[in-house]
N, C-alpha and C positions, 0 to 999 in steps of 0.2 A: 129376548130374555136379557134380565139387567147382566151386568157383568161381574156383577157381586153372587149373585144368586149362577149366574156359568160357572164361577171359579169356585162355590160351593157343591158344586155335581161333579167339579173335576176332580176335586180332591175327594168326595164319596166314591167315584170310581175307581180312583187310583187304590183307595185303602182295599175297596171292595174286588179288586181284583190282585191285591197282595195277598190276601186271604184264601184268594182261591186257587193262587200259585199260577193265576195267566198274564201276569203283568210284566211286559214284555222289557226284561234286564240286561245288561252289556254285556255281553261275557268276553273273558280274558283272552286275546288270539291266540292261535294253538301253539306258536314258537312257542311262545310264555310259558305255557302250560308243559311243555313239554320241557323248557329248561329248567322248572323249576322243582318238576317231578325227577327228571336227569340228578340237577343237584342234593335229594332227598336222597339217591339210591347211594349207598356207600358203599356201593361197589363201583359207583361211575369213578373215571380217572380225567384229569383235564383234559384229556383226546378228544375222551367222547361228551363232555361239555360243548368243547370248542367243534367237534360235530357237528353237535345239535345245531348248534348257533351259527354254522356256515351253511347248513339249509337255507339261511333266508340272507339272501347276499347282501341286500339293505341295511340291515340289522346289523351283519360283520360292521359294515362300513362304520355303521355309526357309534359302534360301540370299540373299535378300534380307534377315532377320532374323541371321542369323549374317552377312553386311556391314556390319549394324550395331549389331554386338555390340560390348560392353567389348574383347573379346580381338582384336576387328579393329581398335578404336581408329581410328576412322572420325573424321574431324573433324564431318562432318554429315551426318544420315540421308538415305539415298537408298531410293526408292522402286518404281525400273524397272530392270529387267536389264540395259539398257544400260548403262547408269552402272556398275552394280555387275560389271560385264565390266572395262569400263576404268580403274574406280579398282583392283580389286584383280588386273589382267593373266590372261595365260591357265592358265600353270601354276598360280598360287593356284586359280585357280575351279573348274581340274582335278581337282585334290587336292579341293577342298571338295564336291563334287560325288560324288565316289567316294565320303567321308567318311560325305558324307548319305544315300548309299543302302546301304551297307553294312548298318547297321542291319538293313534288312530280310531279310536272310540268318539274323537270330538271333532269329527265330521261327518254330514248329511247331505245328501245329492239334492234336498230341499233348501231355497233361495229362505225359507223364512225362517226355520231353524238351525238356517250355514251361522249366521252373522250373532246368533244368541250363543250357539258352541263353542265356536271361537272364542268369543268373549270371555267364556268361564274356562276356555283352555289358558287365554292368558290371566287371566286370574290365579289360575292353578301353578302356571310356570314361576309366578311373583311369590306366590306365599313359598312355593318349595325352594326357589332360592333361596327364598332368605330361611329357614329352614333349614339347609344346608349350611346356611353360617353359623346359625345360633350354636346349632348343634355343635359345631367344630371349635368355635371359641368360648361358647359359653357353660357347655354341660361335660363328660363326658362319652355322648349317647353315638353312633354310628351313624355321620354327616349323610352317607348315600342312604338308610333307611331311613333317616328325617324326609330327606328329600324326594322320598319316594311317598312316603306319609303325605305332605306336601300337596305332592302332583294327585294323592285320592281323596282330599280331604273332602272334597265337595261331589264325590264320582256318584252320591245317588241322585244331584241334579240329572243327571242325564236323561233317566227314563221317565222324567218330569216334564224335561224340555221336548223329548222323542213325542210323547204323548201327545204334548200339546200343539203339534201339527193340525190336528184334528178339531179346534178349539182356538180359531186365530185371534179372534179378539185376546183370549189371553197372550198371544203372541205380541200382539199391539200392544198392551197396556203391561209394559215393564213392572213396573212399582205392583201390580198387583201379582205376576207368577213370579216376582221375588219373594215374596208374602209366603205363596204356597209352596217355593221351595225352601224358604226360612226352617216351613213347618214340618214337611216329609224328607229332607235330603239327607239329615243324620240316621234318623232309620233306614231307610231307604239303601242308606251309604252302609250300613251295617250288615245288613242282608248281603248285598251283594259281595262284599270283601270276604265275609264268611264262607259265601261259595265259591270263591277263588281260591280259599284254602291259605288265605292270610293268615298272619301269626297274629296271636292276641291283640299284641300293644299298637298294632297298624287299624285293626278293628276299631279299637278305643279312640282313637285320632281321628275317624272319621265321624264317629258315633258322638263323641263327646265335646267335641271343639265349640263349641255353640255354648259348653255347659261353662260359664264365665266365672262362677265361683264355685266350681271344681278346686279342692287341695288335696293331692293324694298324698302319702309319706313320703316319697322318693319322684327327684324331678325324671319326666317319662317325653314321650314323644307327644299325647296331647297337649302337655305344657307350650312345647316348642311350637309346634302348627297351632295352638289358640294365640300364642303371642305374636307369630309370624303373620296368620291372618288378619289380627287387627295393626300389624304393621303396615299392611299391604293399603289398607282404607287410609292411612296419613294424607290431607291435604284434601281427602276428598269428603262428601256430605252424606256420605253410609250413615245409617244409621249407627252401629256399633260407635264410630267415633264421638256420639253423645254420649257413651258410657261413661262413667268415670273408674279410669282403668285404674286409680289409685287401689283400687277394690279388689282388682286380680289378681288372687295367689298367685298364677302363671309366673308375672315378671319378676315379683320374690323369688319363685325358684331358682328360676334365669341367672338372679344377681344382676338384672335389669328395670333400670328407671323407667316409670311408665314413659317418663316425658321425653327422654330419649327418644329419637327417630335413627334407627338403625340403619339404612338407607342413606342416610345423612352422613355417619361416623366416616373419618377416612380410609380406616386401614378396612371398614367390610365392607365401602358401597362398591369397590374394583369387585371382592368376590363374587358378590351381589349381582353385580349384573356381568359376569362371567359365565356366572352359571346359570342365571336367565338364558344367554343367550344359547346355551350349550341345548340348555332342553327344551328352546322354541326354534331353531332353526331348523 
């Protein structure tokens, strides 16, 4: 079978099994799900947050070490859950929390779709950094929820990639299931974030970021991850970087020059790759 006419039965399949609710989606690990339900209850008190959150020792760890990160700009290191509940409140921990465990969605015990996950995990890590900056220097908006925006911007690749185990040639031939996750990953990405129980505007960021002249009234977090992610492609021969981003509402909102390389600037590329490195190690 050509490879053109494979990767048109892949993507019938995929749609043809969204339809029927058997297409097999990521779901959020249960820490997560459980911290973020915790956080919803207003009866819960930072104990029982910091709880929830010392069930899974790894998690303490990490999420105590990114409180006391450069990019949290902590006045001074703290050591117990507690503290790091109430200095940085509940929707920060929420978002950080999801942030951390995310990660674990972008690996597979398979040798041919290790090295494609990877790839879009660091993809993922790049855009949410910067993401995290924009947000901090250029908008208003809440620097950890960009950056969690960021880190799912692309999360309905997954069950594109998961899939196509089954269908190696696609695996072989990059440029064509970039194609097919061009086409399915915003939907795809919408569905899934929906049943996580995400809030709207994280929905719209994953759903919308593709959409290049999008202008909505008020700059939002798609702004940020559409302009993050076409910052992320600088230097490189993506397609996107043939657009001509003079055209994108995004970096009007911003109060950013397309031609600007954000990466580049001195005072954010330290942040920049701070907080890269914070959410890939």
């Amino acid at each position: 079978m050509a490879q053109q006419e494979t990767a048109e039965l892949f993507v019938k399949e995929v749609i043809s099994e969204l339809k029927k609710g058997t297409l097999k989606l990521p779901t959020l690990p249960d820490v997560a799900m459980r911290v973020r339900q915790a956080i919803d209850d207003e009866h819960s008190t930072s104990n029982d947050i910091a709880s929830v959150i010392s069930s899974d020792p790894a998690l303490s760890a990490r999420l105590i070490l990114m409180a006391n990160s450069a990019m949290m700009r902590g006045q001074s290191d703290i050591e117990d859950l507690n503290h790091v509940v109430n200095r940085l409140g509940l929707k920060m921990i929420r978002d950080l929390v999801t942030s951390i465990v995310v990660k674990q969605m972008f690996v597979s015990n398979s040798p041919a779709t290790e090295k494609r996950l990877r790839a879009s995990w660091e993809h993922s890590t790049s855009v949410a950094a910067i993401c995290h900056v924009l947000a901090a220097q250029y908008t208003n908006l809440q620097p950890e929820q960009a950056m969690l925006a960021g880190l799912v911007h692309d999360i309905g690749a997954l069950p594109i990639i998961t899939k196509a185990e089954k269908f190696p040639e696609l695996l072989e031939n990059e440029d064509l299931l970039n194609k097919i996750i061009t086409k399915l990953h915003t939907t795809l990405g919408r569905i899934i974030l929906t049943a996580w129980g995400f809030p709207d505007e994280l929905i719209q960021a994953a759903s919308e970021h593709e959409n290049l002249t999008r202008d909505s009234k008020t700059t939002d977090f798609v702004d940020v991850v559409t302009v993050a992610n076409l910052q992320s492609y600088v230097g490189t021969d993506h397609p996107l970087t043939k657009k001509d981003w003079s055209t994108i509402p995004a970096f009007g909102k911003l109060g950013l020059s397309p031609e600007v390389n954000v990466i580049d600037i001195n005072e954010t590329a330290d942040d920049i790759e701070k907080a890269r490195r914070i959410l890939a190690d």
